[in-house]
Structures are given as structure tokens and as C-alpha cells.
N, C-alpha and C positions, 0 to 999 in steps of 0.2 A: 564766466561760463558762457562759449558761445553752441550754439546749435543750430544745425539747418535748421528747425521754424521760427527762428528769430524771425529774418525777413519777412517769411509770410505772416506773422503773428503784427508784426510793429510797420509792415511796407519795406519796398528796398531803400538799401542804403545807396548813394550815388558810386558808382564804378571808381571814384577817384578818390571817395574814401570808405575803403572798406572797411564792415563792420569788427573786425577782428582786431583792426589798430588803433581803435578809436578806446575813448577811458570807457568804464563801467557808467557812470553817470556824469555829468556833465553843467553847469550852468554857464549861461552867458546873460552875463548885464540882467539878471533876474529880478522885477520887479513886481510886488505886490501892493496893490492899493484897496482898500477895504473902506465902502462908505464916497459919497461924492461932494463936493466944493468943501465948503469949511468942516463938516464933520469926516471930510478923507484923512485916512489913516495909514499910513505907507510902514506893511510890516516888514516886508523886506526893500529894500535901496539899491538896486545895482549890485546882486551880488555875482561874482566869477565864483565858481566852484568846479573841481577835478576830483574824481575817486576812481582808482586802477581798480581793477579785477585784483582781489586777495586782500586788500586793505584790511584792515580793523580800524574804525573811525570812531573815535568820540567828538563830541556836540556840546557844547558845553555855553551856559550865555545864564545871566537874570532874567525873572520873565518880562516880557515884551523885547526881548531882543531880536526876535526873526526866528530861534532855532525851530521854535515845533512847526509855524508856517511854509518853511524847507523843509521839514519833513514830511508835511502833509503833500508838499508840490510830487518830493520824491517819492511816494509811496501811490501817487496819482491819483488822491481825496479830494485835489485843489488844481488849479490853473495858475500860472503865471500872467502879472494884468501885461506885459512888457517882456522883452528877450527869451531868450530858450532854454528850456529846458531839454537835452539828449541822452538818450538812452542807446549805448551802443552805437552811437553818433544816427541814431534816428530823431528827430525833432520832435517830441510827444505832444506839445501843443497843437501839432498838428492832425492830431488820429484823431478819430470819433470816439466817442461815450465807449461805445461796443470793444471797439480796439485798446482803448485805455483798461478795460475791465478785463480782454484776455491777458496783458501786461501786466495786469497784479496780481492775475491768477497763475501764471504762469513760471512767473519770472524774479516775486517778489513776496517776501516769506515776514509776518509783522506780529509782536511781542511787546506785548501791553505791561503797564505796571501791575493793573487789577485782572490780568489774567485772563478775565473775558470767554472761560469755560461755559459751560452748560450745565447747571448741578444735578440736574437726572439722570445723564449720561453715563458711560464708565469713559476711563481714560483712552479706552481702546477707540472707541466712540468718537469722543470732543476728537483726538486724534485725524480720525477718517474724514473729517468733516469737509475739507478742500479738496478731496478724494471722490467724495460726492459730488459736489457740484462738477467736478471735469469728466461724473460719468464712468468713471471706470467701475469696474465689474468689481462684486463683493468680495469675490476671494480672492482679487489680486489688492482689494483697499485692505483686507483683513493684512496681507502679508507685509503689506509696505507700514502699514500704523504701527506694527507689532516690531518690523525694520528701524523705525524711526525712537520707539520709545527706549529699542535696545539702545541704541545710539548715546540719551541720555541717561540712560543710567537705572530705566524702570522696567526693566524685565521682573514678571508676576505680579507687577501692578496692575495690568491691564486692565482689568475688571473692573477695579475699586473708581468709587464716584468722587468728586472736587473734593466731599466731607468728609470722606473718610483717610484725604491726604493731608501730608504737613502743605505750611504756604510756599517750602521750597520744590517738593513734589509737584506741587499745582505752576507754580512756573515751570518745572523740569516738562507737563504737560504740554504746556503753552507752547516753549521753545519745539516740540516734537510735533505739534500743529505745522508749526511756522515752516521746519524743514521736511515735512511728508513729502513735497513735490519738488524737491530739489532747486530751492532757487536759487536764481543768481548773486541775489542781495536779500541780505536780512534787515531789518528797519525794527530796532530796539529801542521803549520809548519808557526811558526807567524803570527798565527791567528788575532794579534790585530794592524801586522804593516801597514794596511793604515788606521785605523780608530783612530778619535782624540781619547782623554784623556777620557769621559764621556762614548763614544760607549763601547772604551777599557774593559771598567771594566762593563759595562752591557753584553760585550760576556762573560770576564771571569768569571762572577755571573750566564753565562746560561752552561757554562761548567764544573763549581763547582757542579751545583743542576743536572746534567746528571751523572755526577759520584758519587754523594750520594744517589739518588733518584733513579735511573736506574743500576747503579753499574755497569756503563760502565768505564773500566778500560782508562785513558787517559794521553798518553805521547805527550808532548807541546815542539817543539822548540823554544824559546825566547830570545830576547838579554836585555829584560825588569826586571829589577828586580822586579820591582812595580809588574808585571804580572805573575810574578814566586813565588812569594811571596803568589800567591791562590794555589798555590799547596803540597800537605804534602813531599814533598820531591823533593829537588833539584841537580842534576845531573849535574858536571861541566868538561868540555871536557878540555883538553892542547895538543896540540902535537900528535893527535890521541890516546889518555889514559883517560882514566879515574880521573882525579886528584883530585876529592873531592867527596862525596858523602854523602849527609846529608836530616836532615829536613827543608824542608823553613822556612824561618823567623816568619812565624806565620802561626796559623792553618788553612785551608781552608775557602774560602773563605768570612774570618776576613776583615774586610778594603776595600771591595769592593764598590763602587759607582755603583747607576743606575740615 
């Protein structure tokens, strides 16, 4: 997804490579180093990384592999210690605090394992919440939250609070958080590890149809293969590297349960 405020939001991109041809995210030689002399800890190594606009990426690694430290870089939590990191072929390491923070607001829509609602709220509510902070006016946050939840699947929910939802509801909330403002990229960080077997594959069947239907680009941490398996391409971390990088095992989402 590109848009005139990209530039203004992230800085111009250089005239000789315009924003529009450049990948959705981007690493070059990305390195993290965490801690100094003998106690440094290098969670990522050099990594090169590419994601087009429209992807569906799974993330896949044992812990300590680098995956969630790429994904903290990419969701703009974290700093690179070494090489760049691009966003739309803009160089992120380069913005300030401020500019990093309109790029996440803006541009970049994120989906917790534990949900990370509000439990006094109603769904309408936890919803609206990125809605708020950009300011926008109540009756147009009313329309878009109530836009978003149809989206997933929770028309007359709106009202009801986290308790009064199943755990698959309460993601289906979550995921309607993450796309209220339209991003460009969704950043999924085992989205289906509290919910059983059946939920499982009814989120990954509403994450499939947001990425074909909507052409919201979405990259998924998972330790699942079953859940990795709905996505066109699978991403496998070792050691802070890169170690494999292919198509999932079957096309999107082929083999999903509702």
C-alpha cells in the first residue's frame, strides 16, 4: 500500500529510487548486538531480508534464533546495532523517535498471542483505540471500529467486553484493532498460540482472506507448522541468520479448518 503521506510521514525517498518500486520492508546486512565485550550477544548476524507488498510471510526459528528480534526491528520496538533497515526503500534507522512512532501508527497494524485487550472495554472500544490516538473524530472512529469488526466476523458483538468473548472472538478483536487504520503491514506474533486446534485455523482462514481480499501484506511469527503452512512463503531463523527461505508447504490457505 503506497500513499501520498508516505514521504511526508517516513522523509523523501531519493528521485532514483522511487518509493513505489522498492519491496514493502526491506533488510540489509542487519545486525543486532545486545550487551558489550564478553557479555555481547549478537541476536541477529547479517541478515538480508525482502517482503513485496501482498506477501503472507511466516517466521519460523527455536528461540534464540533472531526471529522475534526482526520482528521487534520491523514493527519499529528496536534499532538495528549495524546495516538498514527500509521501509518502502526509506532507511528507518534513520527517522527520529517521533517519525518512527507515526510509522507504526500509521502504516503498521500488530497481533499478539495474549491479545492485549482492555477488559472494561467493549469490543467496539479496545477496537477504536489506534483511532484515538490519530485523533479522529468519534463518529467517524464509531464507523470505522464497527467497519473493522464486520470485517472479522463480529457484527453484534460490539458491545460485549474480552469476558464475555470466546479466546477465538478475543483475537478476532485483536486482529480488528490491528486493521482499523488500514495498514500496510500486519506483524503477527503467534497469533494462534492460546487458542485450540479449531479457533487456530478459523484465525488463520481470517488472515488468509485479509491478505487476498484486502492485500494486506502479513508477516506471522509461529512455531506451528500446521499454521505456517497458510502462508505462501516460509521464513526459518538459526543462530540469528537467515537459514532457509522458501514456499510453504501448500498454497494459501489450502487445508484450513473453520
Amino acid at each position: 500500500m503506497t500513499s501520498p503521506d508516505v514521504a511526508e510521514t517516513l522523509g523523501s525517498a531519493p528521485a532514483s529510487a522511487p518509493v513505489r518500486a522498492a519491496p514493502l520492508v526491506e533488510f540489509r546486512a542487519v545486525t543486532k548486538v545486545y550487551g558489550q565485550g564478553a557479555a555481547a550477544m549478537r541476536a541477529l548476524d547479517g541478515v538480508d531480508l525482502s517482503i513485496q507488498a501482498g506477501e503472507f510471510v511466516a517466521v519460523m526459528g527455536p528461540s534464540g534464533s533472531g526471529k522475534s528480534t526482526a520482528m521487534n526491528i520491523l514493527g519499529c520496538l528496536d534499532t538495528p546495532s549495524s546495516g538498514s533497515y527500509r521501509f518502502q526503500g526509506v532507511p528507518v534507522e534513520g527517522l527520529s523517535r517521533d517519525q518512527r512512532a507515526l510509522l507504526r501508527r500509521n502504516y503498521l497494524g500488530f497481533v499478539f498471542q495474549g491479545f492485549n485487550l482492555l477488559n472494561r472495554t467493549s469490543a467496539l472500544e479496545n477496537v477504536e483505540l489506534p483511532l484515538v490516538y490519530r485523533r479522529t473524530p468519534r463518529a467517524e472512529r464509531h464507523a470505522q471500529a464497527r467497519r473493522a469488526l464486520a470485517q472479522v466476523g463480529l457484527t453484534g458483538w460490539e458491545h460485549h467486553t474480552p469476558g464475555e468473548l470466546s479466546g477465538g472472538q478475543q483475537q478476532r478483536v485483536a486482529i480488528a484493532r490491528a486493521i482499523v487504520t488500514g495498514p500496510s503491514l500486519l506483524l503477527a506474533d503467534e497469533p494462534t498460540g492460546n487458542l485450540d486446534s479449531a479457533r487456530s485455523h478459523e484465525i488463520m482462514d481470517l488472515l488468509t482472506g485479509l491478505n487476498r481480499e484486502r492485500g494486506i501484506t502479513v508477516l506471522m511469527v509461529t512455531h506451528e507448522p500446521d499454521m505456517a503452512a497458510y502462508a505462501g512463503r516460509v521464513i526459518h531463523f538459526l543462530d540469528g541468520r537467515v537459514a532457509d527461505d522458501g514456499l510453504a508447504g501448500r498454497s494459501q490457505g489450502q487445508g484450513g479448518q473453520t
